[in-house]
N, C-alpha and C positions, 0 to 999 in steps of 0.2 A: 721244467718250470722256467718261466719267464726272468732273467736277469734283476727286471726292472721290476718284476712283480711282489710284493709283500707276501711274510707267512699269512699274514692275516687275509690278505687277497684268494689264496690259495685252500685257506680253511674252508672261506665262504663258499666256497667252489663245491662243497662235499656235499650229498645229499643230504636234506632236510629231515628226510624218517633214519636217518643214522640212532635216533633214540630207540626206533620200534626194539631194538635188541635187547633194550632193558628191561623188557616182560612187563611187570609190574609198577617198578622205579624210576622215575624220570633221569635214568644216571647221565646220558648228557647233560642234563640241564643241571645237576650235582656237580658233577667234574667233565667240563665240554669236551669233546672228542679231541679238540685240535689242542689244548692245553695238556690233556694227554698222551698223543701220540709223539709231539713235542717234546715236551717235559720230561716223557717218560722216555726218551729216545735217548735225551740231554744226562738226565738220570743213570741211565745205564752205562754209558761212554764215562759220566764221573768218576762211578765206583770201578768202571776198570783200567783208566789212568789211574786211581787211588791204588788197586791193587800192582799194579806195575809198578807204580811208585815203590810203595812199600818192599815187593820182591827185592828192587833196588837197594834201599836203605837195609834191608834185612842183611841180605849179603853182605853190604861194608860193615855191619853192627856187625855181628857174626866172626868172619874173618880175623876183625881187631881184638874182640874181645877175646877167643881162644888163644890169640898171638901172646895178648896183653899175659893170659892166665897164667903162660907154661915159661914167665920173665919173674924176676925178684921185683914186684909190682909198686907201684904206690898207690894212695887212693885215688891221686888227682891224675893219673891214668886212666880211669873208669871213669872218674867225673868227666872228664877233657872227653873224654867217648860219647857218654849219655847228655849231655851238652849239646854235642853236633848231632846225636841224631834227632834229638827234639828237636832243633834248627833245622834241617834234613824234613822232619814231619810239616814243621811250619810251613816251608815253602812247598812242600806237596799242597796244602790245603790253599794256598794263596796263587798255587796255580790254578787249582780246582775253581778257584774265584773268580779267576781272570778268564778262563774256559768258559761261565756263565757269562760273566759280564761282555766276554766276544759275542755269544749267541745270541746274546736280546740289542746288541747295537747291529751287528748284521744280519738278523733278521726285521729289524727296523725296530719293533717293539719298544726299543728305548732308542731315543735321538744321539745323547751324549755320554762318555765313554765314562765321566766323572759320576753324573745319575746313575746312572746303571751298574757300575762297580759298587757305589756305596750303596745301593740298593739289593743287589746280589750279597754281599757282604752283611751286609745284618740280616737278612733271609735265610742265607746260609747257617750262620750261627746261631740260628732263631734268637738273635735278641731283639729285633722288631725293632728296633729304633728310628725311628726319620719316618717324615710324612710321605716321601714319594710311594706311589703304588701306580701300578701297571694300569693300562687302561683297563677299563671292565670288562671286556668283552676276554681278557687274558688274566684273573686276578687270581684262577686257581690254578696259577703256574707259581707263585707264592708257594704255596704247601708243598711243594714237588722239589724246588729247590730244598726248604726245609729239610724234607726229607734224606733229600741224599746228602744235605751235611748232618743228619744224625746218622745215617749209614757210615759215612766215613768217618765221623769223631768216633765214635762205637769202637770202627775198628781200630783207629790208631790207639783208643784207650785200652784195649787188649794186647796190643803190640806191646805198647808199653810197658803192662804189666807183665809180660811176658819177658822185653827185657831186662826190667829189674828184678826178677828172679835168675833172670842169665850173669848179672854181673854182679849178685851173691852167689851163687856158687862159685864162680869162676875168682870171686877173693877168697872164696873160700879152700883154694887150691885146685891145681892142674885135673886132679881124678876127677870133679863133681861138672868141672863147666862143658858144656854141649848140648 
């Protein structure tokens, strides 16, 4: 691909009966090919920085929290723990933001870095807020972001609950936590 060339340059490029594959259903014209090869490319790479992420965070939660179990503990040990890994999650997600909001300034789709973040940023979180939206010919990249931030909130709200049953047991004494 051309340096100077646009994604959107490079969609247009694709042949036209790219729908004939949807049998019956106009599915390009539903969710367009280039919003999903994109999207779903951008999609996949989130949820596996997420899970990288998370492997990361898993292991410092982990490590601390049996360390913490097998000490004469106090609460605000597990607190001071579960504190940083929710800060820990945060900044995973707000990488994940910043990963979108790269994609759509350098693939040109979005001009400026400020648009585009807070546009990624309430898409993500699907609270929808703010009037920017993508050109049209790119609006069902919208739902796609969406999605892989309910992918990744999903998971970090299992993490979580995962950890705070780890740091009841683990005050609950040396034998229960692991």
């Amino acid at each position: 691909m051309d340096p100077t060339q646009t994604v959107d340059d490079a969609v247009r490029a694709l042949p036209a009966d790219v729908d004939l594959l949807a049998g019956v259903l106009p599915l390009a014209t539903i969710v367009p090919f280039a919003d999903l090869l994109f999207g779903g490319a951008l999609l996949v790479a989130v949820v596996v920085l997420h899970g990288g992420g998370v492997r990361l965070i898993d292991g410092f939660f982990r490590k601390r929290c049996l360390a913490f179990a097998t000490r004469a503990t106090s609460a605000l040990r597990f607190d001071v723990l579960f504190g940083t890994v929710i800060f820990l999650l945060l900044a995973l997600h707000l990488g994940e933001i910043v990963f979108w909001t790269a994609a759509l300034v350098y693939s040109k789709l979005v001009v400026d870095w400020r648009s585009a973040a807070f546009f990624v940023a309430n898409t993500y979180t699907t609270v929808g807020y703010g009037t920017f939206v993508l050109q049209p010919a790119w609006n069902m990249l919208a739902p796609i972001i969406a999605i892989s931030g309910l992918f990744t909130f999903g998971w970090t709200g299992s993490v979580l609950v995962g950890y705070v049953d780890m740091l009841n047991r683990a005050r609950a004494g040396p034998n229960t936590a692991g």
